[in-house]
C-alpha positions as CSV (number, residue, x, y, z in Angstrom):
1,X,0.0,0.0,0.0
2,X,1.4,3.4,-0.9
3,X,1.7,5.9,1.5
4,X,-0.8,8.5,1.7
5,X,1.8,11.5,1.4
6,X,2.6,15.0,3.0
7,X,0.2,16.3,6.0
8,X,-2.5,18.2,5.1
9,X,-2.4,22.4,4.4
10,X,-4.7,22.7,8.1
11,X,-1.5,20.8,9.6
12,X,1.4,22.6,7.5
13,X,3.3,25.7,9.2
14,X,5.5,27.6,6.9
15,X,8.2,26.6,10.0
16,X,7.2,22.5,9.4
17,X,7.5,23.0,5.3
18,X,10.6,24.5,5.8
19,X,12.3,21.9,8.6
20,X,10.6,19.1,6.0
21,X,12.8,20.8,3.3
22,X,15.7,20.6,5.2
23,X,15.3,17.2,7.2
24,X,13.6,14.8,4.6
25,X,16.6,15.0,2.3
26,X,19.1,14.4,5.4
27,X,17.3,11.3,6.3
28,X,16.8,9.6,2.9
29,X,20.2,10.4,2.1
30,X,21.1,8.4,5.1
31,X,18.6,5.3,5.8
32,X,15.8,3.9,3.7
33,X,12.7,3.9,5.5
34,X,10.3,0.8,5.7
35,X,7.2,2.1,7.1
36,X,4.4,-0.6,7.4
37,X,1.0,-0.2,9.2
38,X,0.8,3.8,8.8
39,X,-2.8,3.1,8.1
40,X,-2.8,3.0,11.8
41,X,-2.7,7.0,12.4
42,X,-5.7,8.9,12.4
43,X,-6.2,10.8,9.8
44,X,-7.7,13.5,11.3
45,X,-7.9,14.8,15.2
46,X,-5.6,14.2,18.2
47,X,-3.9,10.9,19.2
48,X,-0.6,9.8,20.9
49,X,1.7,8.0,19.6
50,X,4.4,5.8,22.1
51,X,7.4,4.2,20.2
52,X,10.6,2.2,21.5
53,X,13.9,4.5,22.3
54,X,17.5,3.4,21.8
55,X,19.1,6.2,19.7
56,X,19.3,9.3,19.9
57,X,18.2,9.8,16.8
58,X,15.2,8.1,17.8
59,X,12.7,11.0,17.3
60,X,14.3,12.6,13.7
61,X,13.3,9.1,12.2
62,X,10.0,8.9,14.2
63,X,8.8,12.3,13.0
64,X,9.8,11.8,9.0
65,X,7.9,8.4,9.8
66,X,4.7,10.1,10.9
67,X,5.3,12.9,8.4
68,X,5.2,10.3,5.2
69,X,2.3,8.8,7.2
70,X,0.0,12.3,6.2
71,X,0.4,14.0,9.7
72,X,2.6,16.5,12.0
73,X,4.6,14.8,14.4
74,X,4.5,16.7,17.4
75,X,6.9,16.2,20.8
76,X,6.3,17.4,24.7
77,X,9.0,20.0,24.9
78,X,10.4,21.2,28.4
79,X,8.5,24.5,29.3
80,X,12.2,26.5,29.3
81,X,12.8,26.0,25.9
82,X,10.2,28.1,25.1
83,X,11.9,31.1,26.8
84,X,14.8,30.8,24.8
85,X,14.8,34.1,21.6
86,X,14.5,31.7,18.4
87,X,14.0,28.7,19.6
88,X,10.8,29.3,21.8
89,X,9.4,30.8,18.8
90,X,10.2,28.4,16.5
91,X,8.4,25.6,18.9
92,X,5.2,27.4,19.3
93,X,5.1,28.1,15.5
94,X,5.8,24.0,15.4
95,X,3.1,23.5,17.6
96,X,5.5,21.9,19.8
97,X,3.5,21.3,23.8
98,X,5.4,23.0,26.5
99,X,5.2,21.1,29.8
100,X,7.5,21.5,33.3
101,X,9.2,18.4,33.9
102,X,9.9,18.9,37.8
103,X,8.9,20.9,40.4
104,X,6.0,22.3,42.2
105,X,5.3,24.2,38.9
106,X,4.7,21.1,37.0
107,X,1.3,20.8,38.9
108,X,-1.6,19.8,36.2
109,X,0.6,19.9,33.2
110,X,-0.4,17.1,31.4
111,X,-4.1,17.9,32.0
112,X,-3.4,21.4,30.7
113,X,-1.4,19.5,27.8
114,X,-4.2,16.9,26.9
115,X,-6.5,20.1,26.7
116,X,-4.2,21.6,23.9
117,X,-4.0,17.9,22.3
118,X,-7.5,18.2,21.9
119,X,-8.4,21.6,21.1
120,X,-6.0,21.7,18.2
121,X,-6.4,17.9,17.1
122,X,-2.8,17.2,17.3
123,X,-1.3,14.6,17.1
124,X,1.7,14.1,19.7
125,X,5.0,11.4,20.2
126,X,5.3,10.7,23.6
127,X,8.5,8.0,24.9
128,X,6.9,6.1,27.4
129,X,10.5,4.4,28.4
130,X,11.1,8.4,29.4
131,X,14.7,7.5,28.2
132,X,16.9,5.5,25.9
133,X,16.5,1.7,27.5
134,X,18.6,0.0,29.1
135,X,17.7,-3.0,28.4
136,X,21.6,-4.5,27.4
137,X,19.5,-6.2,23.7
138,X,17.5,-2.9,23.6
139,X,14.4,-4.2,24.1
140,X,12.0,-2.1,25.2
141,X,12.3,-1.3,29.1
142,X,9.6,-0.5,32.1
143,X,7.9,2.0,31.0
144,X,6.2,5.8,32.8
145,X,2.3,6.7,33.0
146,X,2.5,9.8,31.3
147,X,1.9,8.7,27.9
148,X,-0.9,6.2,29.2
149,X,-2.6,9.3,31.6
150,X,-2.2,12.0,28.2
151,X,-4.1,9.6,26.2
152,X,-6.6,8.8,28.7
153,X,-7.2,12.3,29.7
154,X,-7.5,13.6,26.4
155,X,-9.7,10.5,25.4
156,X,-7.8,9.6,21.9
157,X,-6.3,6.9,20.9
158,X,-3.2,5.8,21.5
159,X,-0.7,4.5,19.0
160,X,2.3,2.2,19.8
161,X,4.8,1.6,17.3
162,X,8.3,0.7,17.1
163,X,11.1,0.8,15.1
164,X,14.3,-1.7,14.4
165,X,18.1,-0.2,12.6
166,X,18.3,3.7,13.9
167,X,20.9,1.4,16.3
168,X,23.4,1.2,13.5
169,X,22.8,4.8,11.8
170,X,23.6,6.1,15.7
171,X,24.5,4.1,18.5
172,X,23.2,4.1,22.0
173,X,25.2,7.1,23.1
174,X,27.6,7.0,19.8
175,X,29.5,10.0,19.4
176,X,29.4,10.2,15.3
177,X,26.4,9.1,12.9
178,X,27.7,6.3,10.4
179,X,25.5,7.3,7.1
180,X,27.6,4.9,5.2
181,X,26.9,2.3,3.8
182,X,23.2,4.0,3.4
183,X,21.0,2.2,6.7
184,X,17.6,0.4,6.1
185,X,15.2,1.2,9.1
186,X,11.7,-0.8,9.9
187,X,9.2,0.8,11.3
188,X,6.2,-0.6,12.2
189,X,2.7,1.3,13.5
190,X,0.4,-0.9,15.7
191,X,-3.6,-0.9,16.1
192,X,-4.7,1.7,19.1
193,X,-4.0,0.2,22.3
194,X,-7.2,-0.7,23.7
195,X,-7.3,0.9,26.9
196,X,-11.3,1.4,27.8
197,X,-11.2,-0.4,31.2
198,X,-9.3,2.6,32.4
199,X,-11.4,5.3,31.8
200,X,-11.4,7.4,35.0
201,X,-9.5,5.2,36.5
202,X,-6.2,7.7,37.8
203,X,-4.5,5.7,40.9
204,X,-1.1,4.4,40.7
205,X,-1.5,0.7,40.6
206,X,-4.2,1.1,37.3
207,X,-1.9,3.4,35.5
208,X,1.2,1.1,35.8
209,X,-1.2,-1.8,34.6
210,X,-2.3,0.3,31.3
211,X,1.3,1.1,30.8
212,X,2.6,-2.2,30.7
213,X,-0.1,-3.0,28.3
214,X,0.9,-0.4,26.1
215,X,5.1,-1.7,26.9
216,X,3.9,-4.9,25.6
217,X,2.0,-4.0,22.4
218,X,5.3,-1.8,21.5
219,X,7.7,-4.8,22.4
220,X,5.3,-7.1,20.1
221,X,5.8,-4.9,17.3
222,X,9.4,-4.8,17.4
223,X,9.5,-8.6,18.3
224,X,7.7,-8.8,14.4
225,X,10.0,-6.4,13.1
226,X,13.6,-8.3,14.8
227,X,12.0,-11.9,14.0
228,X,12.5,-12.4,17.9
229,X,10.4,-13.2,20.6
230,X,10.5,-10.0,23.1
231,X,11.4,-10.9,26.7
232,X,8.4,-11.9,28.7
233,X,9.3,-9.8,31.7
234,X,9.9,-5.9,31.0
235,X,13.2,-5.2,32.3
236,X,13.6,-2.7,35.5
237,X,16.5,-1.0,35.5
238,X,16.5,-0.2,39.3
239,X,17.0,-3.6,39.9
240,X,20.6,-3.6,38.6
241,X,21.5,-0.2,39.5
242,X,21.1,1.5,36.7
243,X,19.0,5.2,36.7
244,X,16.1,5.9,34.4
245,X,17.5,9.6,33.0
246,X,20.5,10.2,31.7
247,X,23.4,8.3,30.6
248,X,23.9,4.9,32.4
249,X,26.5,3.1,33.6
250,X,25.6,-0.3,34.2
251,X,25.7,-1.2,37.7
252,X,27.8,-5.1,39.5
253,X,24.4,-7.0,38.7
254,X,23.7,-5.2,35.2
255,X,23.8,-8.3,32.5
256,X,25.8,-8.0,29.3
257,X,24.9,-7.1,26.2
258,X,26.3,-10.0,23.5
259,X,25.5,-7.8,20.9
260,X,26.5,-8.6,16.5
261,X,30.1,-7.8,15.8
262,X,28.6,-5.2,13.6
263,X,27.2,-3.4,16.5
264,X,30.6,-3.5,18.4
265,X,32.5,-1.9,15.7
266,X,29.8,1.0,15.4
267,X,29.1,1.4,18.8
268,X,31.9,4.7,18.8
């Protein structure tokens, strides 16, 4: 099935025309995108979309994917950004959704952000892992509510997908892209994650529970795309040692990584 194309005019800035002119040719002249299952994304009105995370180039191929797939992606961006001359004009013209990460400040942002979700039928990329995993085969790791509370406050679907290659364009905390030889990168949009039996539900225990539905619809669509069979149990990264932001170090109990010799020579 061919993909449906550019976004439409309601969804196209003159600042998103002119980042797609820049970043499109970037991309293809680095990796070949597979996109499969794009039928998946509304075409219209708000949703949330909640992919894997292992690169940090991660959301550049995530937003050309959901830009070939006919809408505007869209990220959370921390509130102080917006402050900055340029840049915090450039994000509101992007239609970028500021939110305080931390603090007393951060009180009834992501109602306040569902709100704008809806009222201008966005669509939005949220990283449930909050992080680049650290799962040592890069599997998808324990995952955060916000994602799972965004969608559920907004009432829109949400979307998991996942991609499989960004790993060998830009390794987990590489230093240098490696464009050559020219990458091939799967990605693969899932069904909406059915989460109806938590509708105003909002305690802890119900929230983890949705998001480890949503953890395992993404890990079964990159199982699909790797040929693999995810691991049953989503790995926790507090029980080796390891924090959740930031780089990692791998803490005494951490297990290794055996990895391709392919990965260890591009993993600089």
């Amino acid at each position: 099935m061919a993909l449906p194309g550019i976004p439409p005019k309601s969804e196209r800035s003159p600042v998103y025309l002119g980042l797609a002119a820049l970043v499109l040719p970037a991309v293809a002249g680095m990796a070949k995108l597979r996109i499969r299952g794009h039928e998946h994304l509304p075409a219209t009105g708000a949703f949330v979309l909640s992919p894997n995370h292992f690169s940090e180039i991660d959301p550049v191929i995530m937003a050309v994917a959901v830009w070939k797939s006919g809408r505007v992606p869209r990220f959370m961006a921390k509130a102080s950004l917006f402050e900055i001359p340029v840049i915090g004009s450039i994000l509101r013209a992007a239609g970028q959704i500021p939110v305080e990460r931390a603090g007393r400040s951060s009180h009834g942002e992501p109602m306040q952000a569902a709100r704008t979700l809806v009222r201008e039928e966005q669509g939005v990329i949220i990283y449930p892992e909050g992080s680049l995993t650290r799962e040592p085969n890069l599997w998808p790791m324990r995952g955060k509510t916000g994602a799972v509370r965004m969608a559920l406050e907004a009432g829109v679907p949400l979307i998991p997908a996942a991609h499989w290659g960004t790993q060998h364009l830009l390794p987990r905390y590489g230093k240098r892209l490696h464009p050559f030889p020219r990458k091939h990168i799967d990605i693969l949009f899932g069904p909406p994650v059915d989460l109806s039996d938590f509708e105003g539900r909002t305690d802890q225990a119900s929230m983890t529970a949705a998001t480890d539905r949503v953890m395992g619809a993404i890990a079964g669509l990159l199982g699909e795309l790797r040929g693999e069979q995810p691991p049953a149990v989503r790995y926790d990264p507090s029980q080796y040692g390891q924090s959740e932001i930031g780089r990692f170090e791998a803490g005494p109990d951490a297990p290794e990584r055996p990895g391709t010799d392919d990965e260890r020579r591009t993993d600089g």
